[in-house]
N, C-alpha and C positions, 0 to 999 in steps of 0.2 A: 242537634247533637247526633253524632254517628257512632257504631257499636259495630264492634270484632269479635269473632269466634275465634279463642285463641288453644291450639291442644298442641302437643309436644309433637317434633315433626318426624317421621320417618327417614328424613332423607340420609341415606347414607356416609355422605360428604361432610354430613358435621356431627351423627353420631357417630360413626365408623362402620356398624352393626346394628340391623334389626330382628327381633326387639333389642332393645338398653339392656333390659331387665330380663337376666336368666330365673332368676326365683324373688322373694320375699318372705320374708320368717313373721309375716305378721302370728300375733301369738292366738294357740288351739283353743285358749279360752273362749275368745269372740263369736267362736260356734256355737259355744254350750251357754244356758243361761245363769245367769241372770244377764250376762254382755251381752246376748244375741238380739236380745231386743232395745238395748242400749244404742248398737254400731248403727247410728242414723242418721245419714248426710244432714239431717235438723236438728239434730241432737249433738252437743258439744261433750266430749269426755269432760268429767272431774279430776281426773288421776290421770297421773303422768302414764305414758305407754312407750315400749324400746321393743323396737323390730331394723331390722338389718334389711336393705336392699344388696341383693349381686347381681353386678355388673356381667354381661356377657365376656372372652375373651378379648374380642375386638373393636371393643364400646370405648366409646370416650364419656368423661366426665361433662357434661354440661351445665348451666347453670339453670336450666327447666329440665327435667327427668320423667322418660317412661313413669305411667303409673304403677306399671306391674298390676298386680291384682287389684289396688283399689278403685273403687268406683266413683268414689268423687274427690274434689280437692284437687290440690298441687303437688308434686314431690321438686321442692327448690333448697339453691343453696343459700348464703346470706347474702350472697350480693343481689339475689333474685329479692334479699327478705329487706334489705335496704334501700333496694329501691321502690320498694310500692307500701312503706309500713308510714307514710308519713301522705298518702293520696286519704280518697274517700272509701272506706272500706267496711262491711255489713262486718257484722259479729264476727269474729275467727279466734283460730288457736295457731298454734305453730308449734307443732311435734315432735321434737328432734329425734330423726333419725340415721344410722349410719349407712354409708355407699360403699359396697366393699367390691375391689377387685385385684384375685391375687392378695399382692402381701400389701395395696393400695387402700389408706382407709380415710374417707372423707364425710366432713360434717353436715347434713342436709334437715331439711324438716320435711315434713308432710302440713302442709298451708292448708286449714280445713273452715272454708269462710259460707255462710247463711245468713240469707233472709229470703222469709216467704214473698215474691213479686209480685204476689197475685193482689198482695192489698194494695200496690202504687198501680194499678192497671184501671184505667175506662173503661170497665169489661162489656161496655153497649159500645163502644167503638171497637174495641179491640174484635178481628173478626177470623174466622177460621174454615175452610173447604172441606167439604166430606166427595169424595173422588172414588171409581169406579178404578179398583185393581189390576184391570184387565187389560181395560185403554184409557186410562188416566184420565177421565170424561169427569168434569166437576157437575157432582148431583146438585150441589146446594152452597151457599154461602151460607153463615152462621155468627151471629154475636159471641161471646165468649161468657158471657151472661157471669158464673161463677164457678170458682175451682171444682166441687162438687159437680156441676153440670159436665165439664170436661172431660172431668175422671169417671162418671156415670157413661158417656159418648163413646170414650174410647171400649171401655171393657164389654161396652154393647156390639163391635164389630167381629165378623167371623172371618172368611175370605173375602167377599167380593167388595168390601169396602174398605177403607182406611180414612182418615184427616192428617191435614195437614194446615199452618196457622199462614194465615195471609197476612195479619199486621197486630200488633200488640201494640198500643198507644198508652203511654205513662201519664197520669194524670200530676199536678204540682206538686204532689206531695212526695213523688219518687224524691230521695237522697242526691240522685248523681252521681250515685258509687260507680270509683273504676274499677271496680273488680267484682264483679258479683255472678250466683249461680243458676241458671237456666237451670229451670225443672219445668217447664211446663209441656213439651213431650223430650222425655228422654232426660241428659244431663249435658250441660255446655257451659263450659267456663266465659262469661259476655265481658270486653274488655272496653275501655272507651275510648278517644279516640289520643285525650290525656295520658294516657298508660303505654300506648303504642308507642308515642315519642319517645317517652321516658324507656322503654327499653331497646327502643333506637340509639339514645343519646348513651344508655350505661353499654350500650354491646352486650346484650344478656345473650343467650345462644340457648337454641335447644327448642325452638316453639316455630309455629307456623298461623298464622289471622287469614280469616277470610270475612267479608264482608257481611254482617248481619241486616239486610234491606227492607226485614219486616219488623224490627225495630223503631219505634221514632215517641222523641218526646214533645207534648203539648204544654 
């Protein structure tokens, strides 16, 4: 099975303008608590939420959209939500919200999809590089043992070292979702190879995949 890194593309040709997104009115709450500890890529809102995206002058409308400020998820419109609501897909919501440019007002959601990967992973197979900053020299190869071990490795680095994941191997019980979210360094929307077609075949616009090679499932 083969897997895409899929993010919304810069290229100017088919937004118009970079960035898309001039601002976002996500609302003031989300900073103050009790929401501030709520707004968590693993954490699903209960309650409906209305924030407006603006559009740059020069931006076109796409059917995948700059994030603007958010850090995870999707900002899609329905044909983007039509086509992939009926694939394999972890927990989600779909948020609606509006795309405003000018006196131009259009219907979009904010696609907010989770599941932890770390449980569908062979974490004695899955293996990871610890690499000298300087001259990119790999110190060590490493199992991925478990999330906590990870998350202990990274925050134990200062300058001269970093990691970086050589393979993560799915063990049978991974789902097969097309759509799911990489968190294990960083954030990356992982697409399969199912999803790619399908937004070959609808003409979605607005995204760009690149080949994910340390991917693979057993």
């Amino acid at each position: 099975m083969k897997y895409y890194n899929l993010v919304p593309t810069r290229d100017k040709n088919i937004i118009g303008e970079y960035p898309q997104v001039k601002t976002d009115t996500k609302p003031f709450e989300w900073l103050l608590p009790p929401l501030k500890n709520q707004i968590r890529y693993d954490n699903f809102l209960n309650f409906d939420i209305y924030f407006d995206f603006i559009l740059n002058d020069n931006a076109r409308y796409t059917d995948i959209l700059d994030r603007g400020s958010l850090s995870w998820g999707l900002v899609i419109n329905n044909t983007f939500r039509n086509a992939v609501v009926n694939l394999v897909l972890p927990e989600h919501r779909f948020y609606p919200i509006k795309v405003l440019k000018g006196n131009l007002v259009q219907e979009y959601y904010w696609f907010h999809f989770y599941d932890n990967i770390f449980k569908y992973l062979d974490l004695k197979a899955s293996t990871f590089e610890i690499f000298n900053t300087s001259n990119f020299e790999i110190v060590d190869t490493l199992p991925i043992t478990s999330e906590l071990y990870i998350r202990d490795i990274q925050n134990s680095f200062r300058f001269e070292k970093n990691m970086r994941l050589k393979e993560l191997i799915f063990n049978g019980s991974f789902p097969k979702y097309d759509l799911w979210l990489y968190d294990v360094w960083g954030f990356g929307n992982i697409i399969s190879e199912r999803l790619v077609q399908t937004l070959l075949d609808k003409k979605i616009t607005g995204y760009e995949i690149a080949d994910c090679k340390y991917l693979k499932y057993v």
